[in-house]
SEMITOR-693644 format. One record per residue (C-alpha): residue number from 1; residue in one letter; z, x, y. Coordinates in nm, 3 decimals. Example, Ala and Ser with C-alpha at 12.3 -4.5 7.8 and 13.67 -1.06 7.14 Angstrom:
<voros>
(voro 1,"A",(0.780,1.230,-0.450)) (voro 2,"S",(0.714,1.367,-0.106)) 
</voros>
This chain:
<voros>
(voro 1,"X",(0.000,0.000,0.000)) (voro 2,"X",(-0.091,0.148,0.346)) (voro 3,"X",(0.210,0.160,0.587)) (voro 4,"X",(0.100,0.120,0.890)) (voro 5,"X",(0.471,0.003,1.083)) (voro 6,"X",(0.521,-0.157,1.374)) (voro 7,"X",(0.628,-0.540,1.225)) (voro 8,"X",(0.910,-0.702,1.200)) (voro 9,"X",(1.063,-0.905,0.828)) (voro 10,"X",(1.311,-1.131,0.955)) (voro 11,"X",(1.523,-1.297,0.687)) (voro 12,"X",(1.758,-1.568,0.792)) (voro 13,"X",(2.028,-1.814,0.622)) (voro 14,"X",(2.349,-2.064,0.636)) (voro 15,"X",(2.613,-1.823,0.518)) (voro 16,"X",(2.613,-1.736,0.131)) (voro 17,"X",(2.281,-1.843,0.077)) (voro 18,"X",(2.158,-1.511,-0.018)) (voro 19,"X",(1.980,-1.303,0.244)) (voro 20,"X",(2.126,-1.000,0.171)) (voro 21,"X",(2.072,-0.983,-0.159)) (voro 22,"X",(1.756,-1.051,-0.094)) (voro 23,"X",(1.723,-0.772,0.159)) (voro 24,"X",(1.861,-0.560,-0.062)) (voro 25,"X",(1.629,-0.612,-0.318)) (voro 26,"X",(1.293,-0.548,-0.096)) (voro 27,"X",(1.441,-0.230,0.064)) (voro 28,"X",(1.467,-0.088,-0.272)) (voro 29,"X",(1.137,-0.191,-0.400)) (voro 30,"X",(0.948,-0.118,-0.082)) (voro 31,"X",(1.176,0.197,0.067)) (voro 32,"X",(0.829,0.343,0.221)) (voro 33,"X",(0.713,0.056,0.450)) (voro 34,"X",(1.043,-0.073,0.524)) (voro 35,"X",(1.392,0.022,0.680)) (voro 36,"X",(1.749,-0.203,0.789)) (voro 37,"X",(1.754,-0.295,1.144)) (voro 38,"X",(2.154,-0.249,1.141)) (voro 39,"X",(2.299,-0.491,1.386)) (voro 40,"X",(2.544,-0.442,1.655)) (voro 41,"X",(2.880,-0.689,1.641)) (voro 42,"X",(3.188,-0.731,1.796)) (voro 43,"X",(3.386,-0.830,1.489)) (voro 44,"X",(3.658,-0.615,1.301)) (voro 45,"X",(3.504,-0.360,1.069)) (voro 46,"X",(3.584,-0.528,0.726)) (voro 47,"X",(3.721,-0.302,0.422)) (voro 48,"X",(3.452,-0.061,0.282)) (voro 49,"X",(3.197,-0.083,0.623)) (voro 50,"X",(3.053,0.159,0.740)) (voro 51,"X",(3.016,0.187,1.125)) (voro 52,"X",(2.591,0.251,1.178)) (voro 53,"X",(2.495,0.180,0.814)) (voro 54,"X",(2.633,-0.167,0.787)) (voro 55,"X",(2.693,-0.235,1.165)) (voro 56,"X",(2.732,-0.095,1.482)) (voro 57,"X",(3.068,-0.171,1.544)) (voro 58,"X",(3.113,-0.212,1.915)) (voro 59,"X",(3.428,-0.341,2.120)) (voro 60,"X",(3.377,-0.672,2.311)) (voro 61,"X",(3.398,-0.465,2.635)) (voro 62,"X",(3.110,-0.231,2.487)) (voro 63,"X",(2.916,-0.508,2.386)) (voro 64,"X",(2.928,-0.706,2.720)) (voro 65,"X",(2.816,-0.425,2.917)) (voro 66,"X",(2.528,-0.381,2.669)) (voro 67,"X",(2.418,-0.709,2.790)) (voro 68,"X",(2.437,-0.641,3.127)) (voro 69,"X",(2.229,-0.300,3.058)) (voro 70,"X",(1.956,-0.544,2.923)) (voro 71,"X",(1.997,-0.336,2.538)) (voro 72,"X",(1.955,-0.584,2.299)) (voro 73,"X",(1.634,-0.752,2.194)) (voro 74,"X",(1.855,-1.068,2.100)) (voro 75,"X",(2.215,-1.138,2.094)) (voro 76,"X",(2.470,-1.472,2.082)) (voro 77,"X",(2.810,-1.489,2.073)) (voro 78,"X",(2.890,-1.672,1.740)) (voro 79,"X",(3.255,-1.766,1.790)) (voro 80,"X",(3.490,-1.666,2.090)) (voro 81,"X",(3.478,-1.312,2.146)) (voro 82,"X",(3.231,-1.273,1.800)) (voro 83,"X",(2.918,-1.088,1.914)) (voro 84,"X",(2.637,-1.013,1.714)) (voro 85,"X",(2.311,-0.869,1.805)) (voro 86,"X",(2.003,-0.640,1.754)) (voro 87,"X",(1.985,-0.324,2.014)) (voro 88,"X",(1.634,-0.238,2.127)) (voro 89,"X",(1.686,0.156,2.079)) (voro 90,"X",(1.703,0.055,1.692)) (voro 91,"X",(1.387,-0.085,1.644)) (voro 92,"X",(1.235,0.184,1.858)) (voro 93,"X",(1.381,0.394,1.590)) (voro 94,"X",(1.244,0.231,1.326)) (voro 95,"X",(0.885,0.182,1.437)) (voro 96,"X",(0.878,0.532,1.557)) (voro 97,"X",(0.865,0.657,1.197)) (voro 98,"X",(0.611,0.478,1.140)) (voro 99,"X",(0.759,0.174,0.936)) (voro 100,"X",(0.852,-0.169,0.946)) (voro 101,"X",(1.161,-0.307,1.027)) (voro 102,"X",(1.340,-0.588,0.841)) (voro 103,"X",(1.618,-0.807,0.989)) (voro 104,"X",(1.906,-0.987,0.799)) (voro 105,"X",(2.063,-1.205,1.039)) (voro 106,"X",(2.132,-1.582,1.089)) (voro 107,"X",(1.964,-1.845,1.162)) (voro 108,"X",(1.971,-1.804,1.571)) (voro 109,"X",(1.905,-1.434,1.587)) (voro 110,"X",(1.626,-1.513,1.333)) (voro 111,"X",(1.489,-1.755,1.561)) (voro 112,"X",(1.569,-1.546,1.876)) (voro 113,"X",(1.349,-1.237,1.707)) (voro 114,"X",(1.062,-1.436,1.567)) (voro 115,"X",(1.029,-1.568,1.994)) (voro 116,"X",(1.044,-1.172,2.087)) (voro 117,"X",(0.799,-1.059,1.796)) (voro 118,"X",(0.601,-1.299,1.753)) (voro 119,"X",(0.280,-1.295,1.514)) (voro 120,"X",(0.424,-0.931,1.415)) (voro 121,"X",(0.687,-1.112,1.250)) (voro 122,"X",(0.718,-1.285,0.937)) (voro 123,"X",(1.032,-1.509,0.975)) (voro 124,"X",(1.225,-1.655,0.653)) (voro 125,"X",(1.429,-1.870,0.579)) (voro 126,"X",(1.688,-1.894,0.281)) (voro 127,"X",(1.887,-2.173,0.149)) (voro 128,"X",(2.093,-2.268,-0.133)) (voro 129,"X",(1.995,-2.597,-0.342)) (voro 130,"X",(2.249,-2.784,-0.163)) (voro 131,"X",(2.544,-2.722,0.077)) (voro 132,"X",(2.793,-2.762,-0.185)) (voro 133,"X",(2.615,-2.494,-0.374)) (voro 134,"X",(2.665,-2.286,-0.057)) (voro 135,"X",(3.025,-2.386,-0.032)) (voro 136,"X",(3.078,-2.274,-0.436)) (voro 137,"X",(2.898,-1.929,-0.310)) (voro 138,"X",(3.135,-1.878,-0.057)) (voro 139,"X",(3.438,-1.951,-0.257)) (voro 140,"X",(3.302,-1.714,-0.491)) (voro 141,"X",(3.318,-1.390,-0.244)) (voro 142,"X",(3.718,-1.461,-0.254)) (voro 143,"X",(3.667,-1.274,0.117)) (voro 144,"X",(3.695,-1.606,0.323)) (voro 145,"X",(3.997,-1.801,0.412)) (voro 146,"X",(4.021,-2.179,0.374)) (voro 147,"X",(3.923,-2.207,0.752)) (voro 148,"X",(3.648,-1.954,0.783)) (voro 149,"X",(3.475,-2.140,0.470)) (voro 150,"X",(3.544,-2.462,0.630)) (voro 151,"X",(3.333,-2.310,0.999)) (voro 152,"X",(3.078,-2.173,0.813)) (voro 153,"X",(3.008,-2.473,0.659)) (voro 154,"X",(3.007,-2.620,0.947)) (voro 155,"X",(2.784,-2.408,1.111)) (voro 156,"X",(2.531,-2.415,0.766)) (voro 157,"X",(2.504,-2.814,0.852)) (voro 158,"X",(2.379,-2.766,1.207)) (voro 159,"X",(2.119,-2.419,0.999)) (voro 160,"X",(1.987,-2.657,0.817)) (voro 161,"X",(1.799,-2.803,1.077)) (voro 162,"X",(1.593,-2.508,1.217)) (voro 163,"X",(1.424,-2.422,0.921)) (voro 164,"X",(1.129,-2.614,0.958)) (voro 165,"X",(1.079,-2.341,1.303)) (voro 166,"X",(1.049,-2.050,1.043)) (voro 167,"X",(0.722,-1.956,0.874)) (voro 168,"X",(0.805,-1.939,0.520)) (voro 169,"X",(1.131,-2.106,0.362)) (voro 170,"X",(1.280,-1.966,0.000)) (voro 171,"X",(1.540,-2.182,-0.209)) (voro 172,"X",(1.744,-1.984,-0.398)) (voro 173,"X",(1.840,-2.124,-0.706)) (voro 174,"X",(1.770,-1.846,-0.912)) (voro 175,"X",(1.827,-1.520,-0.798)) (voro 176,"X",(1.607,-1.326,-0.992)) (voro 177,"X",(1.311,-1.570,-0.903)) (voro 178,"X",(1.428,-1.576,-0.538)) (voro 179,"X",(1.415,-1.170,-0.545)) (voro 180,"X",(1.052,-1.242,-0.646)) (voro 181,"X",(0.919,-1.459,-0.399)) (voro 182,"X",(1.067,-1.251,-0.118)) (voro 183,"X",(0.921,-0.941,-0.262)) (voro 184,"X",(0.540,-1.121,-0.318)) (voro 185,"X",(0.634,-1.276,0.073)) (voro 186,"X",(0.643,-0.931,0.242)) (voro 187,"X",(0.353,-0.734,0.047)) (voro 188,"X",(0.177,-1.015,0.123)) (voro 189,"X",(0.233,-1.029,0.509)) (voro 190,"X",(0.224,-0.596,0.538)) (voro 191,"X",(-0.111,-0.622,0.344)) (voro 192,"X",(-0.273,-0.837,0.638)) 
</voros>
């Protein structure tokens, strides 16, 4: 496959749905054409994070004034003082070696990239069969309190909605077959 950089993959989901994995999956099967945009947040650095490999963890005083410096290509606060978002110097490092980048994020900062990329961007969308499904998932992690399940479910219901605003949508019922179809997705769209 030629590699000729430059796009964007952008693969968005409710929480637990299983975007990483997926992500996961098609950087190690495609580790030429593709690397991680790692994201910038404002959140505590869970156990077993690493700061610049899984995020940039920045302090909500760091992150503000990266706003104000106009760094990020997209950004939202998700809850109160929760930041997330994708600095522009990281794409830049991406594309300058030549490959493409590829985006796990949710559902907003999918959207918000797909607007700033446009038809270099292939924007998916993952979902569990059902939100109960999604809610097993999440009880599965045992990383999530009773009340962070209980907001991200929340916040899946109101997900739901936007996927009809994303080019290509996969239901993940099967993870192996899932793995699949996002793998055929992107050779498909770095082929064009």
């Amino acid at each position: 496959m030629e590699n000729k950089g430059g796009k964007a993959i952008i693969f968005s989901a409710p929480s637990g749905a299983g975007k990483t994995t997926l992500v996961q999956h098609i950087l190690k099967t495609m580790p030429n054409a593709l690397e991680f945009s790692v994201s910038a947040c404002s959140r505590a650095q869970r156990e077993g994070e690493v700061n610049g490999k899984d995020y940039y963890f920045l302090s909500v005083d760091e992150f503000k004034s990266k706003i104000a410096n106009n760094e990020f290509v997209e950004w939202e606060q998700v809850y109160l003082n929760n930041y997330y978002g994708t600095l522009k110097s990281e794409i830049e490092r991406i594309w300058a070696k030549g490959k493409n980048v590829i985006f796990d994020v949710d559902v907003v900062g999918g959207l918000n990239l797909k607007k700033q990329f446009g038809d270099k961007a292939l924007a998916v969308f993952v979902k569990a069969p059902s939100v109960q499904e999604l809610e097993n998932r999440l009880r599965s992690r045992n990383t999530e309190t009773e009340e962070s399940i209980a907001r991200r479910i929340g916040k899946a219901h109101k997900e739901i909605e936007f996927e009809n605003r994303f080019d290509k949508t996969i239901v993940n019922v099967n993870i192996e077959e899932a793995k699949q179809m996002a793998q055929n997705l992107v050779q498909d769209y770095l082929n064009k």
